[in-house]
Gaussian input, Z-matrix of N, CA and C with variables (Angstrom, degrees):
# hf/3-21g

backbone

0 1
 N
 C     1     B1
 C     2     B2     1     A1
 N     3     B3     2     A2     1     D1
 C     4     B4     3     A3     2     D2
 C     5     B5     4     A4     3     D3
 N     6     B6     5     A5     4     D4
 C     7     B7     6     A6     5     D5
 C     8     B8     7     A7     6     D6
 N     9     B9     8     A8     7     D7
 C    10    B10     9     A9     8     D8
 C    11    B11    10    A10     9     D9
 N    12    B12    11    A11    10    D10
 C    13    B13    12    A12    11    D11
 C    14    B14    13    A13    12    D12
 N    15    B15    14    A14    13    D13
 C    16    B16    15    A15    14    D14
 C    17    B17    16    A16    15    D15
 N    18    B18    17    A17    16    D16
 C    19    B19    18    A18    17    D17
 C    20    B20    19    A19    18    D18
 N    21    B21    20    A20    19    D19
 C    22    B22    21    A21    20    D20
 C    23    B23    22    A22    21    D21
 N    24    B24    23    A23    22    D22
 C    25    B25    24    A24    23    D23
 C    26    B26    25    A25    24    D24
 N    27    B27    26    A26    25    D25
 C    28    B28    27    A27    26    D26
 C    29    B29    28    A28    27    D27
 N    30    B30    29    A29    28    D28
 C    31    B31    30    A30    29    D29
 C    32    B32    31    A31    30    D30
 N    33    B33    32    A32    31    D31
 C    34    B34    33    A33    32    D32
 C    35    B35    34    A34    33    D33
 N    36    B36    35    A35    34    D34
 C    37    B37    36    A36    35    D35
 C    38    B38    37    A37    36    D36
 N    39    B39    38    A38    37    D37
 C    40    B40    39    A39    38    D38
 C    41    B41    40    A40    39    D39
 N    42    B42    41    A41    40    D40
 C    43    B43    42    A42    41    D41
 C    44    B44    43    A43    42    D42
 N    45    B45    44    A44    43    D43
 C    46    B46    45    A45    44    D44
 C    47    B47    46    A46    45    D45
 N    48    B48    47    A47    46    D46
 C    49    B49    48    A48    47    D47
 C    50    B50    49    A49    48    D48
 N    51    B51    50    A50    49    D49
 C    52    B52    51    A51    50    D50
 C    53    B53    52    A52    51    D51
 N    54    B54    53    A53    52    D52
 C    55    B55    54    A54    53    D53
 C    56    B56    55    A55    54    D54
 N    57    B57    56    A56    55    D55
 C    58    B58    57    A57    56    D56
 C    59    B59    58    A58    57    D57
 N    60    B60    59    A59    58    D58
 C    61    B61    60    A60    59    D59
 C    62    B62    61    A61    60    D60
 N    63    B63    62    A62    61    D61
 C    64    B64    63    A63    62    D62
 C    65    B65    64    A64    63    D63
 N    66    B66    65    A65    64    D64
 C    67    B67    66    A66    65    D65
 C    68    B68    67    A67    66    D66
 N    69    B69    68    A68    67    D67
 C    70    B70    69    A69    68    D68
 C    71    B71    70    A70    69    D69
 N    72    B72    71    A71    70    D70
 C    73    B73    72    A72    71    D71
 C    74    B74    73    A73    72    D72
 N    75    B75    74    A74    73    D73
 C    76    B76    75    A75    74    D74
 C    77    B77    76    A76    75    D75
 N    78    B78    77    A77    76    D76
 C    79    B79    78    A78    77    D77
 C    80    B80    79    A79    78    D78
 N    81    B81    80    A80    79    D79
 C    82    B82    81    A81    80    D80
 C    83    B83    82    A82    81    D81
 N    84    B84    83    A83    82    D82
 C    85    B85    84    A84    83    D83
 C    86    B86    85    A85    84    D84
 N    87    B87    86    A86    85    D85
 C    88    B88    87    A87    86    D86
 C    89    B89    88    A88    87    D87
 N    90    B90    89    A89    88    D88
 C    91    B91    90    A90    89    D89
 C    92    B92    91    A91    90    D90
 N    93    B93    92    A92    91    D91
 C    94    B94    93    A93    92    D92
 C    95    B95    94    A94    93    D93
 N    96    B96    95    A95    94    D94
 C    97    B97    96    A96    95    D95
 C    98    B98    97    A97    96    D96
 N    99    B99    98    A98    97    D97
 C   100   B100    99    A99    98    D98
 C   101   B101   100   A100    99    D99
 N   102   B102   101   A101   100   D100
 C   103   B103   102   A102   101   D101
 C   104   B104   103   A103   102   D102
 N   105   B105   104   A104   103   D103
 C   106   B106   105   A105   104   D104
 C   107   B107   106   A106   105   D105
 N   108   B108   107   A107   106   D106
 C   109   B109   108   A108   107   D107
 C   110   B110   109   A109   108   D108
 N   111   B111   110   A110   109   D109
 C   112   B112   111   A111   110   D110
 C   113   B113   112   A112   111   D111
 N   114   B114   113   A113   112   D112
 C   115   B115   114   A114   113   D113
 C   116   B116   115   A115   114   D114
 N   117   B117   116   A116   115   D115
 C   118   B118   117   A117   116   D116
 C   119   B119   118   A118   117   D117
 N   120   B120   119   A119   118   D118
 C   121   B121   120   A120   119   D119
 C   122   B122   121   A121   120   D120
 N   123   B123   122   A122   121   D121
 C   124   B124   123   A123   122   D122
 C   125   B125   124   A124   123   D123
 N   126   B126   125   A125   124   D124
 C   127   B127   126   A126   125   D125
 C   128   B128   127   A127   126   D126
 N   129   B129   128   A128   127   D127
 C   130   B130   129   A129   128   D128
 C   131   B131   130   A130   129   D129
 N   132   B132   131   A131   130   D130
 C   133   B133   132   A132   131   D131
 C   134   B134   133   A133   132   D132
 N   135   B135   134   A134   133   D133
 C   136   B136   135   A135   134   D134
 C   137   B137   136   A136   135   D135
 N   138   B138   137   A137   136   D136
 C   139   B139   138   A138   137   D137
 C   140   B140   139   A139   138   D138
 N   141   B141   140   A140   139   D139
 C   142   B142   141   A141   140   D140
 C   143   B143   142   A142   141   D141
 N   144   B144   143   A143   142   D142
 C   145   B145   144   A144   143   D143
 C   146   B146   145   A145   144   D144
 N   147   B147   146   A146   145   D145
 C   148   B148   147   A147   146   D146
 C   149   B149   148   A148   147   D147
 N   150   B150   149   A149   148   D148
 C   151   B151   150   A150   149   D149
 C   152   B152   151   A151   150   D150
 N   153   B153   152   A152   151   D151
 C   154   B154   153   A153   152   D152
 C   155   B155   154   A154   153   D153
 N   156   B156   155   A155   154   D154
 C   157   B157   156   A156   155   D155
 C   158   B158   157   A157   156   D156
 N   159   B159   158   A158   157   D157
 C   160   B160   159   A159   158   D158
 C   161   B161   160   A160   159   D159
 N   162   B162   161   A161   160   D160
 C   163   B163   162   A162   161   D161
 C   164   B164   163   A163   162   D162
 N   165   B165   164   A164   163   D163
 C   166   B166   165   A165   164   D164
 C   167   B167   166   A166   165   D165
 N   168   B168   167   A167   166   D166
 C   169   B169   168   A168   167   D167
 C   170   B170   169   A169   168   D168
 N   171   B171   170   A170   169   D169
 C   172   B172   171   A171   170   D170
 C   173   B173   172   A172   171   D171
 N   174   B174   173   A173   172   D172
 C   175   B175   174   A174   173   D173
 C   176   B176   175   A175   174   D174
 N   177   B177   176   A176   175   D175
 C   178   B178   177   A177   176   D176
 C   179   B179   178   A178   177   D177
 N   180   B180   179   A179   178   D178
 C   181   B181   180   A180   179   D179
 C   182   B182   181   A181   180   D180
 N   183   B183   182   A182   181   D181
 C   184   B184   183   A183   182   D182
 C   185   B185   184   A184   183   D183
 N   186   B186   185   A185   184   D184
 C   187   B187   186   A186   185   D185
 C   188   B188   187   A187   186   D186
 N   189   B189   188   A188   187   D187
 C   190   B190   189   A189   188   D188
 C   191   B191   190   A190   189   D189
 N   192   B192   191   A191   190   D190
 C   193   B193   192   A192   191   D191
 C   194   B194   193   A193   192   D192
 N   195   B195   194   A194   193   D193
 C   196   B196   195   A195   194   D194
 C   197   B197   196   A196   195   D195
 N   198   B198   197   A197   196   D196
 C   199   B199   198   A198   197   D197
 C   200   B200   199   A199   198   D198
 N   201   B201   200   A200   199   D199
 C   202   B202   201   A201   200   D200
 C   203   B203   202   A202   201   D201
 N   204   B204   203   A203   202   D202
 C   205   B205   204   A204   203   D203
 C   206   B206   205   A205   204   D204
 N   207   B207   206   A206   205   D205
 C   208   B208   207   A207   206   D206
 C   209   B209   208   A208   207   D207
 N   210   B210   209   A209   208   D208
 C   211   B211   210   A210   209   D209
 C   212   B212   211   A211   210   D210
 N   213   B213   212   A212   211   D211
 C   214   B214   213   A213   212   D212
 C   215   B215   214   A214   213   D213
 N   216   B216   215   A215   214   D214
 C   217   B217   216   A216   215   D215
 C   218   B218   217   A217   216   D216
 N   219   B219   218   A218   217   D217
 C   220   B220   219   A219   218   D218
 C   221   B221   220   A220   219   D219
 N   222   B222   221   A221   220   D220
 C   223   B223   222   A222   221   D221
 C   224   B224   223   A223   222   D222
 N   225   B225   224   A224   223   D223
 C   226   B226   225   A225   224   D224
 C   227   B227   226   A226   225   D225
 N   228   B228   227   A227   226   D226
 C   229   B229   228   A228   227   D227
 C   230   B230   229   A229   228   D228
 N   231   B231   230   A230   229   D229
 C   232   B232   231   A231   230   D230
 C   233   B233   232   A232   231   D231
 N   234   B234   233   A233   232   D232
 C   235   B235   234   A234   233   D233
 C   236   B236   235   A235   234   D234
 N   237   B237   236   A236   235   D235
 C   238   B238   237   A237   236   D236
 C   239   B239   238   A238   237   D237
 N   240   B240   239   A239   238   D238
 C   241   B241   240   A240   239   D239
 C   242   B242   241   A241   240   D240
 N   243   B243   242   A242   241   D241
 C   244   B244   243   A243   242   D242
 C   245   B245   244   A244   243   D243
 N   246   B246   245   A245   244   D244
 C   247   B247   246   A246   245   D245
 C   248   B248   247   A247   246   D246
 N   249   B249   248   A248   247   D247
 C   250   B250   249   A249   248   D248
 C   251   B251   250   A250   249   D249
 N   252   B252   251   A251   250   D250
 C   253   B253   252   A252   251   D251
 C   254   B254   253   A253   252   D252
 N   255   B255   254   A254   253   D253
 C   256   B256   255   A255   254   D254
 C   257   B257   256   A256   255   D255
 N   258   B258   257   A257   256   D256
 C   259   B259   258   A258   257   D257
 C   260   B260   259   A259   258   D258

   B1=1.4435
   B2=1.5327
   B3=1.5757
   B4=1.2522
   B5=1.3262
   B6=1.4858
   B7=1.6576
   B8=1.6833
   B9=0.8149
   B10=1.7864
   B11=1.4541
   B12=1.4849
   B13=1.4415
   B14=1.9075
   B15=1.0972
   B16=2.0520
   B17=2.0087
   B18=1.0402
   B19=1.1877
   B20=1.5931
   B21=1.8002
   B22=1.1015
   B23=1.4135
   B24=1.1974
   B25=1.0813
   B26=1.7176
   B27=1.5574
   B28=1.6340
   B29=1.5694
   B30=1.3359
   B31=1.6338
   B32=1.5315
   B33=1.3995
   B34=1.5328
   B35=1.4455
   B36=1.6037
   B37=1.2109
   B38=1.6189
   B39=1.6420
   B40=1.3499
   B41=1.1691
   B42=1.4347
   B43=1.7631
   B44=1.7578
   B45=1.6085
   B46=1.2064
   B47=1.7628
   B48=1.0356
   B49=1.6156
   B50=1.2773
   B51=1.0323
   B52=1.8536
   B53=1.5655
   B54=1.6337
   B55=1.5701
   B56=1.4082
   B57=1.1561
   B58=1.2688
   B59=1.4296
   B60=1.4016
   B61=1.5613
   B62=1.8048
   B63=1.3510
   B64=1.4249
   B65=1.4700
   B66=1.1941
   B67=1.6937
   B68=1.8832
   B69=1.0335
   B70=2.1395
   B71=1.6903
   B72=0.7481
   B73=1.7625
   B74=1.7603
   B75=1.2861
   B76=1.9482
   B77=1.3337
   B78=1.4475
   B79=1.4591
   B80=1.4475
   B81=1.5683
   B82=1.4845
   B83=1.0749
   B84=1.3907
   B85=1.6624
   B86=1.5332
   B87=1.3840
   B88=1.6584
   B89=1.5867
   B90=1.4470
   B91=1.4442
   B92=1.6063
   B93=0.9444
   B94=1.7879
   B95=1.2259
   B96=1.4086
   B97=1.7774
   B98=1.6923
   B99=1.0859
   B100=1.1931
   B101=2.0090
   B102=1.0098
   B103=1.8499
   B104=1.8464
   B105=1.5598
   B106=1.3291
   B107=1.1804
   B108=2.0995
   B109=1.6608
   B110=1.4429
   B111=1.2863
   B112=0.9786
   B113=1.6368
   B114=1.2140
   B115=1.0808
   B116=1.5719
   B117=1.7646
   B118=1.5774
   B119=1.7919
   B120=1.0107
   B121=1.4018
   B122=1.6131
   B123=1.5703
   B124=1.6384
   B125=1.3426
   B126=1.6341
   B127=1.3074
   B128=1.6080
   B129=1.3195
   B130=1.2230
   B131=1.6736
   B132=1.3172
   B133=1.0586
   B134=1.6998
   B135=1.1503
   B136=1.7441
   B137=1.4019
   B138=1.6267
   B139=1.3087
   B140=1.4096
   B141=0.7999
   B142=1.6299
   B143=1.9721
   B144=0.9844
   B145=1.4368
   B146=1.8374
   B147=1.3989
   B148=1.4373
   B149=1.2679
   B150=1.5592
   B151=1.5804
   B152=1.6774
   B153=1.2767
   B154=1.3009
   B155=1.4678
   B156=1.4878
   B157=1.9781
   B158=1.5595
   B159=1.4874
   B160=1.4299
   B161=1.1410
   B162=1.3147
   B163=1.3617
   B164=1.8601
   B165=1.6898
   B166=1.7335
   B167=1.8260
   B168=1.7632
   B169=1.8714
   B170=1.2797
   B171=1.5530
   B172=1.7644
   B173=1.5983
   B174=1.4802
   B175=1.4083
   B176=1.8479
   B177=1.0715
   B178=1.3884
   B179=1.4831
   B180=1.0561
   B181=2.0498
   B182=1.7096
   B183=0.9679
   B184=1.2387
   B185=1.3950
   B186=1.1705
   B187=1.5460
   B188=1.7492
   B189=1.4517
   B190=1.4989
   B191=1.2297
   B192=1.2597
   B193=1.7780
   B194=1.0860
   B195=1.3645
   B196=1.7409
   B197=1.6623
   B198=1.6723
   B199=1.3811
   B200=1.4730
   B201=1.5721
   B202=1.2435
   B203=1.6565
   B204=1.2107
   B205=1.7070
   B206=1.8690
   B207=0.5457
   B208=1.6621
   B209=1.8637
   B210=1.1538
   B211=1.4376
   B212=2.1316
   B213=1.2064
   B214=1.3647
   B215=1.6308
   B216=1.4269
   B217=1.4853
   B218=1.9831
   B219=0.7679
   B220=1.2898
   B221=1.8155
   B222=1.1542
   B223=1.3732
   B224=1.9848
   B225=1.3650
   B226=1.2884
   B227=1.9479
   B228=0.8061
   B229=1.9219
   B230=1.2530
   B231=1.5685
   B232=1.5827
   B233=2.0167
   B234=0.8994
   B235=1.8418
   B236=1.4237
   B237=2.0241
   B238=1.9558
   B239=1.0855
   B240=1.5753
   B241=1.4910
   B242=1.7044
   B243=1.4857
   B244=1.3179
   B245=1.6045
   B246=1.9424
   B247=1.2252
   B248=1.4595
   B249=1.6162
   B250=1.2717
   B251=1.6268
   B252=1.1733
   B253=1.9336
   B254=1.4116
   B255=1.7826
   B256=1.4955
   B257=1.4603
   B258=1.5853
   B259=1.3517
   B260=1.3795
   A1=107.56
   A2=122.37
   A3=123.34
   A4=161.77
   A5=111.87
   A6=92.87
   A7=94.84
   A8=90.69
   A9=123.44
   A10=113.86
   A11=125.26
   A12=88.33
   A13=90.00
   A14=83.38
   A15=96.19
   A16=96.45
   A17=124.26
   A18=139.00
   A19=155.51
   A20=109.92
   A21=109.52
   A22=136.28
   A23=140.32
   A24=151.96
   A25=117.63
   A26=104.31
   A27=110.51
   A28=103.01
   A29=109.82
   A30=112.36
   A31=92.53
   A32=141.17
   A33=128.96
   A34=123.77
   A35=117.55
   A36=85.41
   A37=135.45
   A38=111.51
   A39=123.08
   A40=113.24
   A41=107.56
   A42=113.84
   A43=120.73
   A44=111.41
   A45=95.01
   A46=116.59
   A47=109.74
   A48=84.48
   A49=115.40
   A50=109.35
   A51=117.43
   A52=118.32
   A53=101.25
   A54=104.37
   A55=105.33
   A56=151.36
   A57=147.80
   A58=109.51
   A59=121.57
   A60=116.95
   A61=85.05
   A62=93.61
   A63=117.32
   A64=113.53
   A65=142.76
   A66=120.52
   A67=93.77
   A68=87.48
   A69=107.18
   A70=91.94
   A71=156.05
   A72=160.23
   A73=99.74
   A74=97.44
   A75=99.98
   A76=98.33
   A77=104.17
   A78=121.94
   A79=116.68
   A80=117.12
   A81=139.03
   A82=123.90
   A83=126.33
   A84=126.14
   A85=102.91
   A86=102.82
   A87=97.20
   A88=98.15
   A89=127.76
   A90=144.05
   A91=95.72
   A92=119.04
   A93=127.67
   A94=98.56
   A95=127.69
   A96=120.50
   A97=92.48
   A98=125.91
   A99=127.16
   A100=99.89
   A101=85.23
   A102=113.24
   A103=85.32
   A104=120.99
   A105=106.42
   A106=120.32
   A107=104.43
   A108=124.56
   A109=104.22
   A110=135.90
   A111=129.64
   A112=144.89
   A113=108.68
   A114=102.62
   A115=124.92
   A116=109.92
   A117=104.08
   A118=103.41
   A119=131.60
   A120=104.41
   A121=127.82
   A122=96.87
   A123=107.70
   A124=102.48
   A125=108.65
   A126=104.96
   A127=127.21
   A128=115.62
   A129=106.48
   A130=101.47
   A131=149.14
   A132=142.73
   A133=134.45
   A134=97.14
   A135=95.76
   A136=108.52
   A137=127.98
   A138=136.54
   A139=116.54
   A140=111.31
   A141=125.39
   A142=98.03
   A143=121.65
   A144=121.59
   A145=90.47
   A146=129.58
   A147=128.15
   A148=83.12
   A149=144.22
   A150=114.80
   A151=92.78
   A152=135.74
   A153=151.11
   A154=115.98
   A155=112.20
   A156=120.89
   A157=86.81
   A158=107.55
   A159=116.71
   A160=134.76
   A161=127.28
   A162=155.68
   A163=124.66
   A164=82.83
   A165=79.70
   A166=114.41
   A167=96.38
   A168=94.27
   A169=111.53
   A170=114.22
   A171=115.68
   A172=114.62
   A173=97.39
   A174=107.08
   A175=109.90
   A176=123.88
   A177=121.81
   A178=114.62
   A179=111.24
   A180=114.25
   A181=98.84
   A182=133.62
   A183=123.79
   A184=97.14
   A185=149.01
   A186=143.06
   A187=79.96
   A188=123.08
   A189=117.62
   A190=95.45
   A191=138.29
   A192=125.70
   A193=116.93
   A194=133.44
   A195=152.49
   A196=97.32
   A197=108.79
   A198=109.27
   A199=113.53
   A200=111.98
   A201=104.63
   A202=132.76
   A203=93.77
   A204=106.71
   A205=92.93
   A206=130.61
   A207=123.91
   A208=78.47
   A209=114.40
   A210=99.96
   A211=100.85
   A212=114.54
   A213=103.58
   A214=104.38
   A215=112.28
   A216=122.36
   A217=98.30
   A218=126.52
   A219=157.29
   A220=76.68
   A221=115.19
   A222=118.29
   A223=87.88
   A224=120.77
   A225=121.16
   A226=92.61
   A227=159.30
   A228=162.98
   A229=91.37
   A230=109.27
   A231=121.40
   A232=105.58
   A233=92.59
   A234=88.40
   A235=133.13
   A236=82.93
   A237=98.72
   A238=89.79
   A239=127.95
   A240=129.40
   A241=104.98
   A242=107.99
   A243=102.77
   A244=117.59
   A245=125.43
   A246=126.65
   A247=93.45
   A248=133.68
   A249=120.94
   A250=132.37
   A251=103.04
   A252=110.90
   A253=112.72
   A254=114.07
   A255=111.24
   A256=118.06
   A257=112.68
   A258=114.46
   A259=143.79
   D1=115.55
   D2=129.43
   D3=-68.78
   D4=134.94
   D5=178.96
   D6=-134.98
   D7=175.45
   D8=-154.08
   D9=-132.54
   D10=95.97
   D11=174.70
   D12=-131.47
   D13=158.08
   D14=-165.01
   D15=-108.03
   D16=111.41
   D17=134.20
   D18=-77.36
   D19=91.88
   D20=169.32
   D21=-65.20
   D22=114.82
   D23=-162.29
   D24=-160.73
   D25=136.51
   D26=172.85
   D27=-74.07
   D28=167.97
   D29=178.24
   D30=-81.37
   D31=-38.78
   D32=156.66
   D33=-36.14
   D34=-33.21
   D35=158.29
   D36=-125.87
   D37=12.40
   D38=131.94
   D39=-14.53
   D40=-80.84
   D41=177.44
   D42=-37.10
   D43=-60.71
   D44=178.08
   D45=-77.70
   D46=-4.13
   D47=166.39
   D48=-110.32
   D49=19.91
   D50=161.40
   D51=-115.59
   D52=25.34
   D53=178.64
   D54=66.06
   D55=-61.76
   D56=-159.44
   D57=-19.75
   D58=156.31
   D59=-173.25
   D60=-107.58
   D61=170.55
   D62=-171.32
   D63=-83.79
   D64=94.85
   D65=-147.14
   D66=-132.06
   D67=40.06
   D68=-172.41
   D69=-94.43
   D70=-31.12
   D71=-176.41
   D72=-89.68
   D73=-41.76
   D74=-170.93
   D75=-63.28
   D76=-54.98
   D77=-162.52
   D78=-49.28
   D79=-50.64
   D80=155.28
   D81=-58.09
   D82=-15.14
   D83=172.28
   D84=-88.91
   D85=-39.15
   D86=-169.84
   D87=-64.48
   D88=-58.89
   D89=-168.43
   D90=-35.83
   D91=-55.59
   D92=-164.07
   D93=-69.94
   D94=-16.69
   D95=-165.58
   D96=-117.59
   D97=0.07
   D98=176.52
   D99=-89.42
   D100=-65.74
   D101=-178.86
   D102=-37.85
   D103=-63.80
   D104=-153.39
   D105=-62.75
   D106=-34.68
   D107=164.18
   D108=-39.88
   D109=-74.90
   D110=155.47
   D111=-3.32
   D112=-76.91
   D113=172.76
   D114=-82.67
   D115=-8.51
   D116=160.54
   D117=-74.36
   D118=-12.22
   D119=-171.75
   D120=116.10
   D121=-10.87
   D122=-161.98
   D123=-56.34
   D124=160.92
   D125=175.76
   D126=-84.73
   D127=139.53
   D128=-171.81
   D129=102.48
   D130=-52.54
   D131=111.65
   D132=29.29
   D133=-66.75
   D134=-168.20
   D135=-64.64
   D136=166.33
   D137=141.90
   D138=-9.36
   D139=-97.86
   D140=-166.74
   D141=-42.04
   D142=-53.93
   D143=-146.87
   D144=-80.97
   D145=-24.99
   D146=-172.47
   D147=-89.91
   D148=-39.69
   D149=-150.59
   D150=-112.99
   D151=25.44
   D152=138.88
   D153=-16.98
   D154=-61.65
   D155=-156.92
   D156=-70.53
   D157=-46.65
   D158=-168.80
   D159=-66.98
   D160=-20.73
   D161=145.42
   D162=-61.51
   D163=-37.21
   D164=-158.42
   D165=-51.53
   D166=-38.68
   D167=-172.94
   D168=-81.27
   D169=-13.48
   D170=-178.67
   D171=63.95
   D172=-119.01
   D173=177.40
   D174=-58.60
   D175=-42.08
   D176=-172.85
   D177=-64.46
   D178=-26.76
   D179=168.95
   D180=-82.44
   D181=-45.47
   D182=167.52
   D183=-50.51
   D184=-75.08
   D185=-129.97
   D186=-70.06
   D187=-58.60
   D188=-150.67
   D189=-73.82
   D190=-7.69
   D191=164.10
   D192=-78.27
   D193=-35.07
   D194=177.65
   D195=-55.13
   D196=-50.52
   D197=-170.83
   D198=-79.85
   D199=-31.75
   D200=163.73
   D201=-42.52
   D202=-62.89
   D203=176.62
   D204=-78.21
   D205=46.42
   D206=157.94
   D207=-124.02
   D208=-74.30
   D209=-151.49
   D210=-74.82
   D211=23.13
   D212=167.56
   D213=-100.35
   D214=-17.59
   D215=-163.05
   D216=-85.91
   D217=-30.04
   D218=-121.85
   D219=-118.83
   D220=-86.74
   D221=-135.70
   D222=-81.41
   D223=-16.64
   D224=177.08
   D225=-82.03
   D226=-92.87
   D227=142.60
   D228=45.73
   D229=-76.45
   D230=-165.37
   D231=-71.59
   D232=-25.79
   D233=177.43
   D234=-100.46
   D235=8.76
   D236=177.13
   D237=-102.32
   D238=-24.52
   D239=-162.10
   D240=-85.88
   D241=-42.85
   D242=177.05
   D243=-67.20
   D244=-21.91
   D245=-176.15
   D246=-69.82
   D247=-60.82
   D248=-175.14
   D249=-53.97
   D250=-17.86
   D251=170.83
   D252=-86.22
   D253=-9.83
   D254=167.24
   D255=-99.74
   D256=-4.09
   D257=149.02
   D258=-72.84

């Protein structure tokens, strides 16, 4: 026997009925003090120096994401195939 049940709900109030605290004011205070670091110049701050980690391997973080989802695709194939031969 299945059941199904479909819930409309905002992620506002997901949150409050999953306890979660409200972190929408934090989130926007930090953003604005980031933005100002930013646009004064601070070091560590600018464009280039935050999107640095992400840049640095280029093609080689691409290759290890390609391989990731190859072997996430991969290991879900063989473990839908093995659930249906235990049915």
């Amino acid at each position: 026997m299945n059941f199904k049940v479909d819930v409309e709900m905002t992620p506002e109030e997901l949150r409050k009925v999953l306890g979660l605290p409200d972190v929408e004011s934090f989130q926007k205070e930090m953003m604005s003090k980031i933005q100002e670091r930013m646009d004064a110049g601070v070091d560590g701050y600018d464009p280039l120096t935050l999107f640095q980690p992400y840049m640095a391997s280029g093609l080689g973080s691409m290759d290890a994401i390609q391989k990731m989802l190859l072997n996430m695709m991969t290991s879900y194939t063989s473990s839908s195939k093995n659930a249906d031969k235990n049915k």
